[in-house]
N, C-alpha and C positions, 0 to 999 in steps of 0.2 A: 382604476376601473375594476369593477369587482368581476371574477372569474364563475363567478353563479348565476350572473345573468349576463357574459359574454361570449359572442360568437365571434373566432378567431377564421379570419379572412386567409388565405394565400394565393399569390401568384408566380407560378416559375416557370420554367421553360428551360430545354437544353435541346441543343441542336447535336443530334449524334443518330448515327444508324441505328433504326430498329425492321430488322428485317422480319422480324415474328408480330408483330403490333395484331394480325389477325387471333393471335391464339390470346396477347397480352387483354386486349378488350374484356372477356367475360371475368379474368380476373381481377381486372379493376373494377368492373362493374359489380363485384360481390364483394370487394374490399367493402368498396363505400356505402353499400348497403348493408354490412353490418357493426358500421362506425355510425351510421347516419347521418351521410354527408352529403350535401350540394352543391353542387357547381357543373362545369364542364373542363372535359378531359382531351384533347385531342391529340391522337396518336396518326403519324404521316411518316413516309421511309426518313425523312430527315430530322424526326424527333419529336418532341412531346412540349405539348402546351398545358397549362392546365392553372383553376381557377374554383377552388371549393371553400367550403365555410362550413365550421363544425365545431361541438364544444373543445378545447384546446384538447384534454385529454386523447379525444377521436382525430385529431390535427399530428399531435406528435405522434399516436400508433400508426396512423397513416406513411408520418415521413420516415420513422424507420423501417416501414414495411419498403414502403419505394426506396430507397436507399440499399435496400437488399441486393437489389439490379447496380450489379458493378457499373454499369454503364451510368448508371446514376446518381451514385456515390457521390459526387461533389454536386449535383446540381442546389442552386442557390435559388432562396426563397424569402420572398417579400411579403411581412407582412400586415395586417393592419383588423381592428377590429370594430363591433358594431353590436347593439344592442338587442337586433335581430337576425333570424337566419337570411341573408342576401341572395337568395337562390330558391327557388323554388321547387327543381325539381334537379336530378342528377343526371347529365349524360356523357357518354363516353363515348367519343366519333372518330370516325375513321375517316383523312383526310388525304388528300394529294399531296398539300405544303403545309406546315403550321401556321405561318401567315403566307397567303399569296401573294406572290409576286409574277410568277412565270417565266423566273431566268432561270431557268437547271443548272444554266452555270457555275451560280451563287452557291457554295457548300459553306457554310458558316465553321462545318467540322472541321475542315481540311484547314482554315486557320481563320481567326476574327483579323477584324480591322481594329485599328486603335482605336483603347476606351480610353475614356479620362473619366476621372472619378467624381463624383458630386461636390465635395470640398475645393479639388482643383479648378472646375469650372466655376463654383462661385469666384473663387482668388481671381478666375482671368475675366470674370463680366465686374467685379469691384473696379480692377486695373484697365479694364478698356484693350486689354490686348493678351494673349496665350505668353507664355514664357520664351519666345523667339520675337515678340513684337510685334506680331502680325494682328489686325484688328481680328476679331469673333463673330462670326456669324453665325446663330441661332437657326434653326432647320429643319420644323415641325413635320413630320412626320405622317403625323396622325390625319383622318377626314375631319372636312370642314367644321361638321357639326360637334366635334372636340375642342377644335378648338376656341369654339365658340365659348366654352365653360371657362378655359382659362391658360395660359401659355406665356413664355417666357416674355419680357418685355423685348421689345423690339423685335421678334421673330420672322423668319422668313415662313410665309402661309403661302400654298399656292392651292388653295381650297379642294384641295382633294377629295374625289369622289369614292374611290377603288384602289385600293395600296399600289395596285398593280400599273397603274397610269405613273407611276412615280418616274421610273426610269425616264420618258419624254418630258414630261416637265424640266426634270435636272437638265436635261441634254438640251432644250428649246432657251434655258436660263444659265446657261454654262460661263457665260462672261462675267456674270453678276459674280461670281465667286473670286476672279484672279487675285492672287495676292491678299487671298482670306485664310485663314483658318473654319472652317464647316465643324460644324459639330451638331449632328443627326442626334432627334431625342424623341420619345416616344412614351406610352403610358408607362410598359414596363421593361423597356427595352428589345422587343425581338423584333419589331418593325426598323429602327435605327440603326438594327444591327447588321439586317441586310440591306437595308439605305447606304450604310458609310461602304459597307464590301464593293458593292456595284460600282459608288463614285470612284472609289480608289481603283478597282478596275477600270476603269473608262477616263482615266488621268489624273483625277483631282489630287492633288501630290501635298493637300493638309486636309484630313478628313478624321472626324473623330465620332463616337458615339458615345452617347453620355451613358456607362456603367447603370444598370437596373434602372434605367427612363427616369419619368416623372416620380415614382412611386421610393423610388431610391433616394433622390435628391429628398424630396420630402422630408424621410426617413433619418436622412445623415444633416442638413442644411437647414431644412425648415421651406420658406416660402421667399427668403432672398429670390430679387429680380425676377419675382414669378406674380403675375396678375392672375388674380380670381382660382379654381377652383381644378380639379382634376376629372377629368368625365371616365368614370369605369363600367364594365360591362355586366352590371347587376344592377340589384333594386334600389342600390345605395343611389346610386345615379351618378352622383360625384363627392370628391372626397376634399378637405381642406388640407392646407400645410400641414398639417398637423394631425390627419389621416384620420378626421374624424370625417362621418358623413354628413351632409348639407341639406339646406331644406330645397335643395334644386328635386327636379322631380322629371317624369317625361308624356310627353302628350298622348292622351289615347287615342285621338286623331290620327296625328301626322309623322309620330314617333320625335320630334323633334324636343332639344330638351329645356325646359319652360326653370328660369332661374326666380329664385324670391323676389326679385325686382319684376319678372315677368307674369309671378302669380297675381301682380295686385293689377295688373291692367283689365279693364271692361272684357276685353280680349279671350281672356281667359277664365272660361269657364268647362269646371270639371269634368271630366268625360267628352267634351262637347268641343272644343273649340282651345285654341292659344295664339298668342299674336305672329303666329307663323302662319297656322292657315285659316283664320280666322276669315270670312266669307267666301272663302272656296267653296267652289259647285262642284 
């Protein structure tokens, strides 16, 4: 793919104290205004999320800029590219949690739960069972309307509305796991990450997170034991094995996200209507 007409995507995330994030804001926000970048930034006492798209050149001045910040120095970055810029506009938020959940408890810093890495997880969904023998169970993470685009075969969906509901779900479904191995997975890993913490807190004694989500596996795997498509949070809408983006698109309705299969129905008409909320009053 030629680099003169591509716009290099990333997503990364570390979970570490930033006790300054008030002063850190206007200096990101003039970083990326004079690289020309878009996406969203979010800065929360437990760490940094973040999600831009820029010509590569303005992508690596960016990450050695942030990498300046010792505290940042290692954080790991996912990436993927696109023909145009996926963001429309740039912003830099100041947040409570970088994903919500609402257990304070959870400090992802203080130490992660066990990752397994993209490769190994393929090896133990080929083999039917993780390296101790225990069957796999897949543990989608993500809201509903994700994984509607596309997700592991066979996954456990418990159609989530609000990340934050996760905790009662796991705990109302606690049995369904005994004698499983869990393995928590998500777009790009930092929903999964405080998913597997929590279970393991709260008993679960085989719990894993699949290392950088969906976007990782992609990345390292391809699209083994993965049905349909990855739903990201930009204009691409969603992404394939192979981290190109799709002719999926999203309703300007209902917000919901209308797949090529779904653009050809009656249903779907542009601006107007999709077979989600198609004769809604």
């Amino acid at each position: 793919m030629s680099t003169a007409t591509t716009f290099v995507n990333i997503a990364a995330y570390k979970f570490v104290t930033l006790d300054d994030r008030e002063a850190l804001r206007p200096l990101y926000r003039q970083r990326c205004a004079q690289l020309d970048l878009k996406g969203t930034i979010l800065l929360a006492p437990e760490g940094i999320n973040l999600f831009l798209c820029g010509a590569r050149a303005a992508i690596d001045d960016f990450l050695c800029w942030l990498r300046g910040d010792a505290r940042l120095a290692d954080i790991v970055v996912k990436h993927s590219y696109s023909g145009e810029q996926s963001f429309k506009r740039m912003l830099v938020k100041l947040k409570p949690e970088i994903i919500t959940m609402r257990m304070p408890v959870i400090r992802p810093e203080q130490g992660r739960a066990p990752a397994v890495a993209p490769a190994t997880l393929a090896r133990w969904l080929d083999q039917g069972r993780d390296d101790d023998g225990k069957p796999v169970v897949m543990l989608d993470t993500r809201n509903g309307f994700e994984v509607d685009v596309g997700t592991f075969a066979g996954t456990v969906d418990y159609r989530i509305e609000k990340f934050s509901d996760f905790p009662d779900l796991v705990a109302r479904h606690r049995d369904d796991f005994q004698g499983k191995t869990v393995v928590t997975f998500c777009t790009g890993g930092i929903r999964c990450e405080k998913a597997a913490i929590h279970m393991k807190n709260s008993g679960f004694d085989s719990v894993y997170q699949l290392d950088g989500g969906i976007l990782r596996y992609f990345e390292e795997v391809g699209g083994a034991h993965y049905s349909g498509d990855c739903f990201v949070f930009d204009h691409r809408t969603a992404l394939d094995p192979q981290l190109r983006p799709t002719a999926s698109t999203t309703c300007f309705v209902c917000r919901s996200v209308v797949t090529p299969r779904a653009q050809l129905s009656p249903m779907y008409v542009y601006e107007k209507s999709c077979p989600a909320c198609y004769g809604a009053t």
